[in-house]
Residue frames as qw, qx, qy, qz and C-alpha x, y, z in Angstrom:
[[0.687, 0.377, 0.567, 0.252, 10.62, 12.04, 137.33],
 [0.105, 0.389, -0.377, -0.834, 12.05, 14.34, 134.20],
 [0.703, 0.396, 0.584, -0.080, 10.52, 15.04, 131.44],
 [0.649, -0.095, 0.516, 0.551, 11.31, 14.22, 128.28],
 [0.420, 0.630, 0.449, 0.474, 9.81, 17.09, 126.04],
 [0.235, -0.491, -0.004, 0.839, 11.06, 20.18, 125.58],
 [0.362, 0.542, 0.429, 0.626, 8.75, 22.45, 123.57],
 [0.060, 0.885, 0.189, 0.421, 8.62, 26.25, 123.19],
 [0.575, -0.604, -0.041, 0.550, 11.82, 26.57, 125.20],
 [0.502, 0.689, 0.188, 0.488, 12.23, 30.09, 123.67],
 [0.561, -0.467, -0.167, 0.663, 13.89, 33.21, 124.04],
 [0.364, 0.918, 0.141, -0.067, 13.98, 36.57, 122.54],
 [0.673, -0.127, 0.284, 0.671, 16.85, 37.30, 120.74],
 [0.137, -0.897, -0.077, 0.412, 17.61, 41.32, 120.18],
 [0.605, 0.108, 0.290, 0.733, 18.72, 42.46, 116.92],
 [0.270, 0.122, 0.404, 0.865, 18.79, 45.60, 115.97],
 [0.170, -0.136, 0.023, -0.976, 16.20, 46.44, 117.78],
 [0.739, -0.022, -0.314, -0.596, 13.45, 44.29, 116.34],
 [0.388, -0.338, 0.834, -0.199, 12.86, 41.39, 118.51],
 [0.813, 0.178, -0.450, -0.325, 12.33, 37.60, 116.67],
 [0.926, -0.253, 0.070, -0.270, 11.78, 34.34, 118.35],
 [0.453, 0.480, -0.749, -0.063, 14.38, 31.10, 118.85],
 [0.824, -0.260, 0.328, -0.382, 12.82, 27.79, 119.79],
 [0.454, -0.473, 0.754, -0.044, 14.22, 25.30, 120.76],
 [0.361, 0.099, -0.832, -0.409, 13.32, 21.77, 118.73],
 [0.688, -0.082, 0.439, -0.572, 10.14, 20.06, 120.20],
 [0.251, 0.293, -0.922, 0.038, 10.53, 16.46, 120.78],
 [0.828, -0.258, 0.137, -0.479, 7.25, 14.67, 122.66],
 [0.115, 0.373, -0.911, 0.135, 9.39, 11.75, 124.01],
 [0.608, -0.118, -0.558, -0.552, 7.04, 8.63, 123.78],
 [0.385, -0.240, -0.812, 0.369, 7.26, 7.57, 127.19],
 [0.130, 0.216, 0.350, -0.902, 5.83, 11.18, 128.36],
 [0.544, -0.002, -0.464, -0.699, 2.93, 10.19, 125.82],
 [0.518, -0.179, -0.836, -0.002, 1.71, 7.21, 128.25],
 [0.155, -0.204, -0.531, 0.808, 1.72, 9.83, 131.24],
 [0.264, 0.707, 0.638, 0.152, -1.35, 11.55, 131.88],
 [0.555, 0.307, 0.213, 0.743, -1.18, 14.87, 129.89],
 [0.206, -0.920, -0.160, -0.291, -2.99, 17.44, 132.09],
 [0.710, -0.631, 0.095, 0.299, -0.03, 16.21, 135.05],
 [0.673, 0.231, 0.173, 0.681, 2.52, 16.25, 131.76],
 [0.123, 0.790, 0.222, 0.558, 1.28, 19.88, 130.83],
 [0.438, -0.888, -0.044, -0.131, 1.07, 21.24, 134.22],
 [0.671, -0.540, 0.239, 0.448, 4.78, 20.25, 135.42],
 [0.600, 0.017, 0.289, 0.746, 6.54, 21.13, 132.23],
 [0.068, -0.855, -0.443, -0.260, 4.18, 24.31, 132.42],
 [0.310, 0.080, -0.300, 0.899, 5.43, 27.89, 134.01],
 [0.518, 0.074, 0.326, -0.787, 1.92, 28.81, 134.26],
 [0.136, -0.447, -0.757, -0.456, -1.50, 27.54, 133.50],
 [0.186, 0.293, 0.271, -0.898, -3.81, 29.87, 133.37],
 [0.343, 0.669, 0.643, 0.147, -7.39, 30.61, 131.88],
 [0.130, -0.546, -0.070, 0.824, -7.20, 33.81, 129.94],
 [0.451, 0.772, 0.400, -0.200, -9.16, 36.07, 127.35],
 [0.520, 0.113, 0.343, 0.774, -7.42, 36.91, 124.57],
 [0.303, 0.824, 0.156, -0.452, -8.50, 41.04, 123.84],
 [0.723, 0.632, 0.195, -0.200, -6.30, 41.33, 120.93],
 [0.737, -0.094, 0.391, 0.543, -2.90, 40.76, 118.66],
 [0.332, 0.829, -0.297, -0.337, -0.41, 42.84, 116.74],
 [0.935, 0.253, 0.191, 0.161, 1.25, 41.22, 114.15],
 [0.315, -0.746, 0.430, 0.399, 5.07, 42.11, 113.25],
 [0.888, 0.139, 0.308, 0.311, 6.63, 41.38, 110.24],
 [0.144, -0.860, 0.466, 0.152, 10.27, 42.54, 109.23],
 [0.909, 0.284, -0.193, 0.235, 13.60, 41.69, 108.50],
 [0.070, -0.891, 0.426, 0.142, 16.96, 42.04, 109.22],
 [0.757, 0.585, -0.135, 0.256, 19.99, 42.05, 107.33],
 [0.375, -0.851, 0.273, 0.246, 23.58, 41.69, 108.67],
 [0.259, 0.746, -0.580, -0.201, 26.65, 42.28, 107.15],
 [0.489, 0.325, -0.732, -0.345, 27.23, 39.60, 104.54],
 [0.228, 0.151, 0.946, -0.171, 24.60, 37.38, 105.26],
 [0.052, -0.389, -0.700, -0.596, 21.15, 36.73, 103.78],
 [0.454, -0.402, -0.226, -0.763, 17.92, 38.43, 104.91],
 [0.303, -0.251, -0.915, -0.085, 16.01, 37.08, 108.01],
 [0.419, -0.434, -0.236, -0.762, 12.33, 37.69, 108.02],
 [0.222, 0.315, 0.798, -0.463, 9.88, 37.44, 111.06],
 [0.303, -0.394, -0.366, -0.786, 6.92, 37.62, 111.32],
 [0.032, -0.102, -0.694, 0.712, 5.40, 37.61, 115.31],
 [0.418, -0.661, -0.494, -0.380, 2.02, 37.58, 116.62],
 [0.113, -0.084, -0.664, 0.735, 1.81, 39.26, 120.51],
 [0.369, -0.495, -0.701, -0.356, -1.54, 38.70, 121.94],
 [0.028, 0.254, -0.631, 0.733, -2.60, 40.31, 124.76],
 [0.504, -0.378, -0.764, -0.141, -4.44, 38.36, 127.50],
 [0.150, -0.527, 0.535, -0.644, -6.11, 38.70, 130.49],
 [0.277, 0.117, -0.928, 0.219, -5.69, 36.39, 132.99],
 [0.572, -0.552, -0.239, -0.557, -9.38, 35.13, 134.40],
 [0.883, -0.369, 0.068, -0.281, -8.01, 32.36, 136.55],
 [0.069, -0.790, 0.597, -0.121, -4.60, 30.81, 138.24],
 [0.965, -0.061, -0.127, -0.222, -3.63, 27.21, 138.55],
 [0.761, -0.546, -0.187, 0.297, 0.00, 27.81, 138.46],
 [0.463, 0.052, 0.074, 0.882, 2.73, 30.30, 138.82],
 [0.136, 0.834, 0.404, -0.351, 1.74, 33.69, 138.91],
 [0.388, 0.444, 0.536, 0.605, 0.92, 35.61, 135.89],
 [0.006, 0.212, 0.175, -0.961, 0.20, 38.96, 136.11],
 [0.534, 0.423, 0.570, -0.459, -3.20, 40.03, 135.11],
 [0.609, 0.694, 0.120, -0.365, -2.23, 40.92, 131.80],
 [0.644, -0.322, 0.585, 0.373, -0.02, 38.98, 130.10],
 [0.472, 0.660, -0.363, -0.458, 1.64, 38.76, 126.19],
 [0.860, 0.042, 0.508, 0.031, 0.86, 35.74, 124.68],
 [0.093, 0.720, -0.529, -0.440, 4.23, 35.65, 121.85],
 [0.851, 0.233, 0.454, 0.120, 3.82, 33.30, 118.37],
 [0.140, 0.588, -0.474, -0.640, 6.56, 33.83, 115.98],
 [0.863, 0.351, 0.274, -0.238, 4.40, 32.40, 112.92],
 [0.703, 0.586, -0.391, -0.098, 7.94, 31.55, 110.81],
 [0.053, -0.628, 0.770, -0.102, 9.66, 29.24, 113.17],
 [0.184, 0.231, -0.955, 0.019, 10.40, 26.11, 112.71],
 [0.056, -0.383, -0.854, 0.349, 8.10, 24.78, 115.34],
 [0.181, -0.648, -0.623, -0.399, 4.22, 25.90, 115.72],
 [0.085, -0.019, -0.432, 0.898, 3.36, 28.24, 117.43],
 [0.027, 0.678, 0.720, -0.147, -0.52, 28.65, 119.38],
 [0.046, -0.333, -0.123, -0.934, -2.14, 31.85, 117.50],
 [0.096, 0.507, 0.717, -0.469, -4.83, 33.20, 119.95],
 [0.003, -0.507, -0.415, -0.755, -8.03, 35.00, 118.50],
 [0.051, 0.170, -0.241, 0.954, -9.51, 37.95, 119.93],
 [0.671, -0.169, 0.005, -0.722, -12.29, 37.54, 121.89],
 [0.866, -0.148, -0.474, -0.062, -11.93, 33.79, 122.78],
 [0.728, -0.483, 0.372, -0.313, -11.22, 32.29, 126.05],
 [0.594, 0.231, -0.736, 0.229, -8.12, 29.25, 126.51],
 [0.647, -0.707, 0.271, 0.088, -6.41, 27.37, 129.39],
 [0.332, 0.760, -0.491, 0.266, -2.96, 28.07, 128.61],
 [0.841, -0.398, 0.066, 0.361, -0.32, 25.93, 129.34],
 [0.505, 0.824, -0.115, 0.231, 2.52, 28.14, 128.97],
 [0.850, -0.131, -0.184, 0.475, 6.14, 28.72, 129.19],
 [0.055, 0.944, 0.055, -0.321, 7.59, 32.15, 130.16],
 [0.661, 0.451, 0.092, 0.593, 10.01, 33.63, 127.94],
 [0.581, -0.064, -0.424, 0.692, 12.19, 36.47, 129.17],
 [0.368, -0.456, 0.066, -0.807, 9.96, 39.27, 130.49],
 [0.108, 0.099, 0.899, -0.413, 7.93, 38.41, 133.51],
 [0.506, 0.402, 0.366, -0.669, 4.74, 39.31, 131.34],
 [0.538, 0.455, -0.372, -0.605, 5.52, 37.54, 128.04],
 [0.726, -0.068, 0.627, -0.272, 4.53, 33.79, 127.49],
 [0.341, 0.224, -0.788, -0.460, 4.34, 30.97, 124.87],
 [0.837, -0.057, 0.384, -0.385, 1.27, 28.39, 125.02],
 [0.449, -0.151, 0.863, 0.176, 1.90, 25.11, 124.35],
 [0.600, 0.308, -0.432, -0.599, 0.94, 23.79, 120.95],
 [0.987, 0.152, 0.040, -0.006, -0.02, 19.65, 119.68],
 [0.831, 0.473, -0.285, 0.074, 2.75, 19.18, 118.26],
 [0.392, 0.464, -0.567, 0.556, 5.07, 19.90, 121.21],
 [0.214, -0.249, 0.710, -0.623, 3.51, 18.71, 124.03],
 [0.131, -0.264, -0.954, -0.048, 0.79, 15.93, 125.20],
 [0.053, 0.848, 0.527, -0.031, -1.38, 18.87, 126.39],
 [0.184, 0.429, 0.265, 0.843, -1.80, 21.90, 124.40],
 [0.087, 0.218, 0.528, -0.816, -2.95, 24.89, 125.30],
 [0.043, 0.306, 0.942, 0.128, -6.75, 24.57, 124.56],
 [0.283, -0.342, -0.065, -0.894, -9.82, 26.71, 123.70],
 [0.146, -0.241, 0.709, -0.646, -11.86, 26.79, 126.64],
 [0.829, 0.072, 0.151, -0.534, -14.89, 24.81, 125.33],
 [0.748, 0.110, -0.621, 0.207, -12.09, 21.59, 124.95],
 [0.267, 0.466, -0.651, 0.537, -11.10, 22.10, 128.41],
 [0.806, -0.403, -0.190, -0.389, -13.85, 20.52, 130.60],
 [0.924, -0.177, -0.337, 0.048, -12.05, 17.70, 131.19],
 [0.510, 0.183, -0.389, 0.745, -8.42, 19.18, 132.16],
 [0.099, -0.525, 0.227, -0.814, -10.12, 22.16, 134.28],
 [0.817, -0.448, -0.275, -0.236, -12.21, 19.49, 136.22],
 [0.760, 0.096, -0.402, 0.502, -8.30, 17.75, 136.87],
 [0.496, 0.214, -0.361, 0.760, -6.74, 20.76, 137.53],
 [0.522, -0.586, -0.026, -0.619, -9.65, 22.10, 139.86],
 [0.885, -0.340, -0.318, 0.018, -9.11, 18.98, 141.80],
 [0.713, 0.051, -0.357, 0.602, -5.59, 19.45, 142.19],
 [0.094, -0.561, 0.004, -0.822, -6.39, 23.46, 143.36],
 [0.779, -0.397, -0.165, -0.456, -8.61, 21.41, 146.26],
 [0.263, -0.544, 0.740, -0.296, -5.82, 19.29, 147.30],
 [0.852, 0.040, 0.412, -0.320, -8.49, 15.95, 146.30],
 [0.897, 0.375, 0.178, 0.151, -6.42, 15.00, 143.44],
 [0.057, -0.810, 0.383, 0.441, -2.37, 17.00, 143.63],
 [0.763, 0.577, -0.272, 0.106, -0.04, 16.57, 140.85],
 [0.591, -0.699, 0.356, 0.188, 3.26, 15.28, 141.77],
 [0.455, 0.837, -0.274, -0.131, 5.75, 16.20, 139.14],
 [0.015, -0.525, 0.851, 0.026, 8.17, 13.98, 140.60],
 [0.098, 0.060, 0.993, 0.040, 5.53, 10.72, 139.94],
 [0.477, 0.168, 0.090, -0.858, 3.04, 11.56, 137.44],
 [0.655, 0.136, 0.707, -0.229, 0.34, 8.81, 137.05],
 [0.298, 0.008, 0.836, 0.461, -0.49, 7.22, 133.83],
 [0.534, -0.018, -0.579, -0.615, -2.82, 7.71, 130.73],
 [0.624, 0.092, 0.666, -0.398, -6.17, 6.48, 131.68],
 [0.184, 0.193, 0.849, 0.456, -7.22, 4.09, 129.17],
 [0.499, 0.325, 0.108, -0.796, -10.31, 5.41, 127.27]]
């Protein structure tokens, strides 16, 4: 089965040094919204992971090329460490990257808190994007929402419940 959403499909994009974000459009395609959304998250996922945010620099800048206007960032890079694998492997200490003027949302982590991170990598093998609401059916989630998904995705770790990315089950009714 594909799926139909495509969010935080970013990239870094080298000007002049200063690096600044380009995402893609995020689209939650309403059939992936019937699916259930830990199996959604996890397959359109490069990792999930549980990790501590220790702490975030903020960037903000511009640049200016010949005869064009101004364009400003303004980045967040968090750095996490990783408590706990589910998939892909993350190194232990990963950079969790929100550029807070694009288009799309981006997931700000605070320091000192605990997520499970559904994330996408982006073009290091140590920098990441978590999923956000607005661009997926499961965000990435502070870790006192995440009962229910870590129960899931414990199961699937066990083999008593896998995910199968090519036929993910439905939305339970609630």
């Amino acid at each position: 089965m594909k799926l139909h959403c495509n969010w935080m499909s970013a990239g870094l994009l080298l000007t002049v040094g200063l690096s600044q974000h380009v995402l893609a459009a995020c689209v939650v395609a309403e059939e992936s919204k019937q699916l259930d959304p830990v199996e959604v998250g996890f397959c359109e996922s490069d990792a999930v992971f549980v990790g501590k945010s220790e702490g975030a620099i903020e960037t903000i800048g511009g640049v200016t090329e010949e005869g064009s206007d101004t364009k400003h960032f303004r980045v967040q890079r968090s750095t996490v460490r990783v408590v706990d694998r589910f998939k892909g492997a993350p190194s232990d200490k990963v950079t969790l990257i929100a550029d807070l003027y694009a288009k799309e949302p981006a997931y700000v982590f605070e320091a000192g808190k605990t997520y499970l991170i559904f994330a996408k990598q982006l073009k290091s093998d140590t920098e990441y994007a978590g999923a956000v609401a607005a661009c997926s059916v499961q965000p990435t989630l502070p870790i006192a929402d995440a009962e229910k998904a870590l129960k899931q995705l414990e199961l699937h770790r066990k083999g008593q419940k896998k995910i199968d990315c090519n036929s993910i089950r439905p939305k339970e009714k609630t």
